[in-house]
C-alpha positions, 0 to 999 in steps of 0.5 A: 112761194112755190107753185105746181102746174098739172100739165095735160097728160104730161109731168107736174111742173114746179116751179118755185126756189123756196121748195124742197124735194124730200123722200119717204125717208126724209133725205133731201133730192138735189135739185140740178135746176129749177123749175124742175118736172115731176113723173105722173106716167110711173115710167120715168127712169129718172123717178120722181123726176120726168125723163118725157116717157110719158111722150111715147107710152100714151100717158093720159092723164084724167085729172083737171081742176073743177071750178068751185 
């Protein structure tokens, strides 16, 4: 099972060994190591993986879960 965590003002972490990464096109990404970081900034240099930009650009992030 996978499970992602939104982390306040930082990357989406996921975490999980049955997920798989694909882009628009369908290709696989290899995944080095697990859990791995997803980029929420848009600056990261290593797209759609986090390289922690989002440290020093003042990323805010506005999301949080609403209780139902």
């Amino acid at each position: 099972m996978a499970n992602i965590k939104v982390r306040q003002n930082g990357p989406y972490l996921v975490e999980g060994e049955d997920v798989t990464l694909v882009d628009w096109n369908g290709n696989a990404y290899q995944i080095a190591k697990r859990p791995f970081v997803l980029c929420r900034c848009g600056a990261s240099a290593t797209k759609p993986f986090c390289d922690s930009t989002h440290r020093t650009n003042g990323f805010q992030a506005a999301e949080a879960a609403k209780g139902a």
